[in-house]
C-alpha positions as CSV (number, residue, x, y, z in Angstrom):
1,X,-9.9,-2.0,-33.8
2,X,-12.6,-0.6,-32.4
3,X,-16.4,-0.8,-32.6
4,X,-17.6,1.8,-35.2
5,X,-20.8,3.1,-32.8
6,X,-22.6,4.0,-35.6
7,X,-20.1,6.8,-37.8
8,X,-20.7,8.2,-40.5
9,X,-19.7,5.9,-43.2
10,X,-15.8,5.6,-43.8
11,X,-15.2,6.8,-40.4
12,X,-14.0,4.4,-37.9
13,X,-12.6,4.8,-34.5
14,X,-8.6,3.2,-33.5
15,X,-9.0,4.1,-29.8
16,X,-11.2,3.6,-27.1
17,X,-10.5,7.7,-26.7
18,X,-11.8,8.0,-29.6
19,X,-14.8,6.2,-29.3
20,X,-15.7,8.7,-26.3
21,X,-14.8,11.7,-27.4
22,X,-17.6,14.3,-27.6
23,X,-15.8,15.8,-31.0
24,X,-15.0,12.8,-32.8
25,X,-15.0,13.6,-36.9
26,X,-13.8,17.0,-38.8
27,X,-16.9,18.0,-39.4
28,X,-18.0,18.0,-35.9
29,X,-14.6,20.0,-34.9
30,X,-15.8,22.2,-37.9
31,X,-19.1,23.0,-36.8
32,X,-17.8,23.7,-33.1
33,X,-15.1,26.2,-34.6
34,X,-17.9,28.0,-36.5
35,X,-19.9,28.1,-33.2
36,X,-16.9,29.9,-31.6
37,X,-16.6,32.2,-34.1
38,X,-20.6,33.4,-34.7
39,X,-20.4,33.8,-30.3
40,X,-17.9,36.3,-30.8
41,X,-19.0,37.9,-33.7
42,X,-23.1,37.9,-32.5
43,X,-22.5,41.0,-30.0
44,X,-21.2,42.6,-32.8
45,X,-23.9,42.0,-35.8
46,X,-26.7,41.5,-33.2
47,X,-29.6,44.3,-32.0
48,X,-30.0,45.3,-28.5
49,X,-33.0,43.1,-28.7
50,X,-31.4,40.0,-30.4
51,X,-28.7,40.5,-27.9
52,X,-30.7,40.5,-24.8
53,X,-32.7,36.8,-26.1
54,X,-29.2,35.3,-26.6
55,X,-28.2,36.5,-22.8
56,X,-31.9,35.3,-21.7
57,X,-31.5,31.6,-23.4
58,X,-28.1,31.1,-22.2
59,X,-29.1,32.2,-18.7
60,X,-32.2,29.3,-19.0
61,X,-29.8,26.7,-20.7
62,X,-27.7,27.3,-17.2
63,X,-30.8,26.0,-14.8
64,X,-32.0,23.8,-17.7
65,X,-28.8,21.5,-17.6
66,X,-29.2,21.3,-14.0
67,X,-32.9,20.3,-13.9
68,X,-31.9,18.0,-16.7
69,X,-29.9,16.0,-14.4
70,X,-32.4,16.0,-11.5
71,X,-35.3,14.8,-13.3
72,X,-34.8,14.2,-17.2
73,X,-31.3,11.6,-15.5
74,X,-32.6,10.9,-12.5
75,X,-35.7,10.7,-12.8
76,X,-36.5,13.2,-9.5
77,X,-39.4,15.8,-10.4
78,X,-38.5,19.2,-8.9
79,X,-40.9,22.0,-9.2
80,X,-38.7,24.6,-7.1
81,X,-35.8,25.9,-9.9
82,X,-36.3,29.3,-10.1
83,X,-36.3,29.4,-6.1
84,X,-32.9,27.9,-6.4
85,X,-32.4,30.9,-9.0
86,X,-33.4,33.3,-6.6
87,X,-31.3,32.1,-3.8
88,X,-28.6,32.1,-6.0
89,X,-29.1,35.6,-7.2
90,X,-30.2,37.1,-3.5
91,X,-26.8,35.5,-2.4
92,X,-24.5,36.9,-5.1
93,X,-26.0,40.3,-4.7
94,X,-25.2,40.5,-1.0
95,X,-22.4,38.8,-0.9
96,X,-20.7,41.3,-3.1
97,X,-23.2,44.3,-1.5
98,X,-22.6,43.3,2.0
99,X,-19.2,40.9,2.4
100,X,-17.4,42.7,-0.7
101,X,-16.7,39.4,-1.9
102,X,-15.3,40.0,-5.9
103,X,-17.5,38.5,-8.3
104,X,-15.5,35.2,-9.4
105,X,-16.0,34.3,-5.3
106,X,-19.7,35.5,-5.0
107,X,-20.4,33.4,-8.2
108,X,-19.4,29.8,-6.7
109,X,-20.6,30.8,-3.1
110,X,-23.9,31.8,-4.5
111,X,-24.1,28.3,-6.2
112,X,-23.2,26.4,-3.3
113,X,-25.4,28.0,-1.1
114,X,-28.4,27.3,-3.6
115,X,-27.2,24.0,-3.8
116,X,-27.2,23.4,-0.1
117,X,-31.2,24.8,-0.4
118,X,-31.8,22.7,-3.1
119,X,-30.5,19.5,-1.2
120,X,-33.0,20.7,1.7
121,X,-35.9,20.3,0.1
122,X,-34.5,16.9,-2.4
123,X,-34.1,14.8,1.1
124,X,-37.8,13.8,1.2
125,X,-36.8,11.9,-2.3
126,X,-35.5,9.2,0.0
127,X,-38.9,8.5,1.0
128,X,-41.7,9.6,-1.8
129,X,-41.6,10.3,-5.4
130,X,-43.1,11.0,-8.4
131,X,-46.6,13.3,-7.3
132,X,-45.9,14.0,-3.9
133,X,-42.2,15.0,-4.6
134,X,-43.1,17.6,-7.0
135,X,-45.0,18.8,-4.0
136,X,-42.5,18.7,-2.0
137,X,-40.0,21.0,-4.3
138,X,-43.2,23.1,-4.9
139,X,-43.2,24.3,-1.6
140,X,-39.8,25.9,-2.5
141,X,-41.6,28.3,-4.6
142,X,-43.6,29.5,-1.4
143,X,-41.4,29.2,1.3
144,X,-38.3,31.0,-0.3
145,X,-39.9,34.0,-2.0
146,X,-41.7,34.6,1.4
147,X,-38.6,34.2,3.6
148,X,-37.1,36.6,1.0
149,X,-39.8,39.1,1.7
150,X,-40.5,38.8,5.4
151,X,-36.9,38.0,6.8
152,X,-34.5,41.2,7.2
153,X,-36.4,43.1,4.8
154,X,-33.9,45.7,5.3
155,X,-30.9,43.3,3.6
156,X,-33.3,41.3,1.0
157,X,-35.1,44.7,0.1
158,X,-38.6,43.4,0.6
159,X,-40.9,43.5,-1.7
160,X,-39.0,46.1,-3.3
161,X,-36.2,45.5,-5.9
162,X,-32.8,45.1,-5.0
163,X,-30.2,46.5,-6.9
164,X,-27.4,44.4,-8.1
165,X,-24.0,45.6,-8.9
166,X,-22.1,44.4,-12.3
167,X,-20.0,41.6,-12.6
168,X,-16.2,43.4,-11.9
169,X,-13.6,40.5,-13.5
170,X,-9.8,41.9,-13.2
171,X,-10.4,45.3,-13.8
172,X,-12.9,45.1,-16.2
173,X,-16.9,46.1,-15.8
174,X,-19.5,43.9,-17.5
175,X,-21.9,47.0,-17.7
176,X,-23.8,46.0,-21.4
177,X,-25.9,43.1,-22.9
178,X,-22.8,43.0,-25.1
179,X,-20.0,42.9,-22.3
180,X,-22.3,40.0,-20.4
181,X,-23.3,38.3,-23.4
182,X,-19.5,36.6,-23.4
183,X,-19.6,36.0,-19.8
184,X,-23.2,34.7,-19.6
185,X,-22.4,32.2,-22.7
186,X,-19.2,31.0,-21.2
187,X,-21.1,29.9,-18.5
188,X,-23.7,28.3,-20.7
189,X,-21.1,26.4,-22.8
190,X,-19.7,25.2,-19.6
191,X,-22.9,23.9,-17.5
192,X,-23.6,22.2,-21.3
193,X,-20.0,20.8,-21.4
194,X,-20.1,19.4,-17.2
195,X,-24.2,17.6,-17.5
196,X,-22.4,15.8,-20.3
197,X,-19.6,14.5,-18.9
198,X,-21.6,14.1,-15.7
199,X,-23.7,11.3,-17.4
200,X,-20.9,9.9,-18.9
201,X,-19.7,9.2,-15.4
202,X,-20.6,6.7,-12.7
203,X,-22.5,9.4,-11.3
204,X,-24.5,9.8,-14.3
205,X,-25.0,6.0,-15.3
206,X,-26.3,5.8,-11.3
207,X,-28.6,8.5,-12.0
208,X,-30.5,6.6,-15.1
209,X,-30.3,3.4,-12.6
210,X,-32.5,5.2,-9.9
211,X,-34.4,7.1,-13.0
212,X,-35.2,3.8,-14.7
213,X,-35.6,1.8,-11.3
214,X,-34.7,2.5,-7.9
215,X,-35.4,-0.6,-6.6
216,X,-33.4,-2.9,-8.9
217,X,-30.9,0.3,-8.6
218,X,-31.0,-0.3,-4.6
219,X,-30.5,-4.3,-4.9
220,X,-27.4,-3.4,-7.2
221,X,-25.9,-1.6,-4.3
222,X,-26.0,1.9,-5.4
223,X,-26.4,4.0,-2.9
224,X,-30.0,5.7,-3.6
225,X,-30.9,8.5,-1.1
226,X,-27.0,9.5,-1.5
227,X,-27.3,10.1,-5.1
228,X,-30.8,11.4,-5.0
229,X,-29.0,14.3,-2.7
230,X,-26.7,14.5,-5.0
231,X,-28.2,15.4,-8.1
232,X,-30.7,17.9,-6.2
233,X,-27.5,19.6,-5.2
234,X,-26.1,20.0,-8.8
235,X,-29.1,20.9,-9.9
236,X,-29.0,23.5,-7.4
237,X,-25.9,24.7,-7.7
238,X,-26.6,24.8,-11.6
239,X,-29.9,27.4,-10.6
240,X,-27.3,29.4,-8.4
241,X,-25.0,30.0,-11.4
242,X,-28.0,30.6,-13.3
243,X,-29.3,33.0,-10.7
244,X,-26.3,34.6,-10.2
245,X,-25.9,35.6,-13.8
246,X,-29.5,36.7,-13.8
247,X,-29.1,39.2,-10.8
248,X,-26.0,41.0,-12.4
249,X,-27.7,40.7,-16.4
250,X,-30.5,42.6,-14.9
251,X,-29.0,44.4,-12.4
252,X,-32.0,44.7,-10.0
253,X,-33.9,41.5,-8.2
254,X,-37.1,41.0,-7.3
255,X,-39.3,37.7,-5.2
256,X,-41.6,38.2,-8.3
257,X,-38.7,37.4,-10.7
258,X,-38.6,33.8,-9.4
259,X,-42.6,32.7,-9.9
260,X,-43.9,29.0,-9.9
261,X,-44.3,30.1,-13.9
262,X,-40.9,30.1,-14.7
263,X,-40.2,26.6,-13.3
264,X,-43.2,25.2,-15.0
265,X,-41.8,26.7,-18.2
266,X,-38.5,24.8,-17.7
267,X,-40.6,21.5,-17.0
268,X,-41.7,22.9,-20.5
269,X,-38.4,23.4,-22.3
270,X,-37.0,20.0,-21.5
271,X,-40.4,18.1,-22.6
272,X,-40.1,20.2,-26.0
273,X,-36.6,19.3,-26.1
274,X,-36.3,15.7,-25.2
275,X,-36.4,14.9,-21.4
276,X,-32.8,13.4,-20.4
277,X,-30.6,14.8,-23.3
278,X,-28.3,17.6,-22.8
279,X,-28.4,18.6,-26.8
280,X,-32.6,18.5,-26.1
281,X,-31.9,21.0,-23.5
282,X,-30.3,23.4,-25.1
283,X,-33.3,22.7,-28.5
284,X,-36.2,23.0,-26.0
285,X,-34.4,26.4,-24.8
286,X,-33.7,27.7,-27.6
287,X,-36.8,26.8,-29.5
288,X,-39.5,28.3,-26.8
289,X,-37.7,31.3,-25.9
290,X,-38.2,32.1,-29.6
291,X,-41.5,31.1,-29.8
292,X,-42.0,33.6,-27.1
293,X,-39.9,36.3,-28.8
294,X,-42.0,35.9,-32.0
295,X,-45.0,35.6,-30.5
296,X,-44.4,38.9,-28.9
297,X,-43.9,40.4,-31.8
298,X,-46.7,39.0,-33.8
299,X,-49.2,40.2,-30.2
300,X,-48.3,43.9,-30.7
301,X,-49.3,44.0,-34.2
302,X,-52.2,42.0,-33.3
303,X,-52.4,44.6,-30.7
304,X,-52.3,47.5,-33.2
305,X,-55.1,45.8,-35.6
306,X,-57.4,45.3,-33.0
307,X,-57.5,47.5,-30.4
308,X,-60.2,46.3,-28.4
309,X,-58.3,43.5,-27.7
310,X,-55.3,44.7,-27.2
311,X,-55.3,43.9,-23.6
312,X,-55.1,39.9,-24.3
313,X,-52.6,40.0,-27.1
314,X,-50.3,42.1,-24.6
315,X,-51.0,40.0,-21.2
316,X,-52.4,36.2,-22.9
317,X,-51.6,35.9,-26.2
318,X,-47.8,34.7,-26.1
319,X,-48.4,32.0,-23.1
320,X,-50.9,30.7,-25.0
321,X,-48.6,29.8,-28.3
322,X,-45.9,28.5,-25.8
323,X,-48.6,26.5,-24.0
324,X,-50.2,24.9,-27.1
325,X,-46.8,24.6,-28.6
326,X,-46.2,21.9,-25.4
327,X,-49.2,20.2,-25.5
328,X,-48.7,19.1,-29.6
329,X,-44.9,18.3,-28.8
330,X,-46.4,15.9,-25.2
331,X,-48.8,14.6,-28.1
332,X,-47.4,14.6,-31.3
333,X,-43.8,14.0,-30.0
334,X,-43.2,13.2,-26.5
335,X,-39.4,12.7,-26.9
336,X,-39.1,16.3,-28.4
337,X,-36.6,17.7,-30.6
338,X,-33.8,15.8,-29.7
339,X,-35.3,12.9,-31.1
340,X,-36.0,14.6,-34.7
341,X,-32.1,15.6,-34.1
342,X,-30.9,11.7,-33.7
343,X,-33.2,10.9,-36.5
344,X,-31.9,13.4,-39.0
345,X,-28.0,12.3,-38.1
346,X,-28.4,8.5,-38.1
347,X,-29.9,9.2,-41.5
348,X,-27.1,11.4,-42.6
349,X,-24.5,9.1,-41.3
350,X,-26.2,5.9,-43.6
351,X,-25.9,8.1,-47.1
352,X,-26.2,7.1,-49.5
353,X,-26.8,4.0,-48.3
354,X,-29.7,5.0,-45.8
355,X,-32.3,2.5,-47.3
């Protein structure tokens, strides 16, 4: 028979499939038939606001997963995701705008090409880590948006906007936060579903190798500098996706879209999450895209009650929760949420015997 792993008690596994599975117990094959239904019910109970949060966290849980395997697996900082967004969203838009590609062939062109970028500015990992690589991806965040902005101005727009068409799928036009809710949480569900079967792989157990230590890694005989490319390429073909689904959500790009913020925010996410967990990437996400949607709300009435400071509620107040929130979770609990979340369930699966 084999091993129980740690089941809830009564439950024990027969087969080595069943000791792998992701859905192993009826309650988890419960829960994820709940979670199937509520995503296609939400466009349909949720506000136009609601609605456009959901498309916004699935969109970040896209690039999350893949900067989950570049650093939080392997262990490789990278400071340069949301310019591997944007070259995934300048791509899709022209290659639809300008080659008349249909969407379901812009979506995995886009993500290769920002993989390909991604895997450009990951080779110095052969060579330096740690500091100096962030510095190296960092100069993603400069270089791109200015090649963007200076190179065929006339293609890229410029420094002006450029407007993306909607996704076109068989017939069918994803013109509404509803219509592109479904298509932007497919996506999500599936960039979840790959980084976890990615670590489950050789791939992924090579990645923790290098993350934990390269040398001793190296003197095993795995390959380093190969799969250091390799997961700067998924993680920038992840941002291409994510990209991609941003440019047709919004329907109109722009360089400032794709600031050094936005990656320092997803640094953010996965710290408040738990660094090198897929389930903490998809808490972190979810739980600071809130806090920003709350805090939003609570700075416009602050807004409203003080008037004379309503220009810092509007422009500081919001970054300043999310910031403080990241600083108590780096103090108070550097593994984030997802350890809270292993906690709760090795606790649940000991009842009542959990003394």
């Amino acid at each position: 028979m084999a091993m129980n792993h740690n089941r809830p008690c009564g439950t024990f596994d027969t087969s080595y499939e069943q000791t792998m599975s992701v859905v192993r117990t009826p309650l988890r094959w419960t829960i994820l038939i709940i979670f199937i239904v509520a995503i296609f019910v939400m466009p349909r109970v949720f506000s136009g606001r609601l609605l456009s949060l959901a498309n916004l966290i699935g969109i970040s849980i896209v690039a999350i997963q893949g900067l989950n395997l570049v650093t939080g697996y392997c262990g490789q900082m990278n400071l340069g995701q949301t310019a591997f967004m944007a070259v995934g969203a300048y791509s899709s838009a022209l290659f639809i705008s300008k080659l008349g590609f249909p969407w379901l062939l812009a979506l995995p062109c886009s993500a290769i090409t920002a993989g390909l970028v991604a895997l450009l500015f990951g080779l110095p990992s052969l060579r330096i880590k740690g500091f100096y690589l962030a510095m190296a991806t960092l100069a993603a965040q400069f270089i791109i948006p200015t090649l963007l902005v200076n190179i065929r101005p006339d293609i890229t727009g410029g420094t002006h906007s450029l407007i993306v068409r909607p996704p076109v799928i068989a017939g069918f036009k994803f013109n509404t936060q509803a219509e592109m809710f479904y298509l932007i949480m497919i996506c999500a569900v599936l960039a979840t579903y790959l980084t976890k079967n990615i670590v489950r792989t050789g791939v992924g157990r090579a990645f923790i190798a290098i993350r934990d230590n390269d040398l001793s890694a190296e003197v095993m005989g795995i390959n380093t500098f190969y799969y250091k490319s390799l997961a700067f390429f998924i993680c920038g073909l992840f941002a291409g996706v994510a990209g991609c689904l941003w440019a047709h959500w919004m329907r109109a790009i722009n360089p400032d879209n794709f600031t050094i913020m936005g990656s320092i925010w997803y640094l953010g996410m996965l710290i408040v999450g738990g660094i090198g967990s897929t389930a903490g990437a998809v808490f972190g996400v979810v739980f600071l895209r809130v806090i920003d949607f709350i805090a939003t709300d609570v700075s416009l009435s602050l807004g409203q009650q003080f008037p004379e400071h309503m220009a810092f509620f509007q422009s500081a107040f919001s970054v300043l929760v999310q910031g403080l929130v990241i600083v108590l979770f780096v103090v108070i609990e550097p593994r984030g949420l997802n350890e809270r979340w292993q906690l709760f369930k090795a606790s649940y699966r000991l009842h009542p015997f959990n003394y």
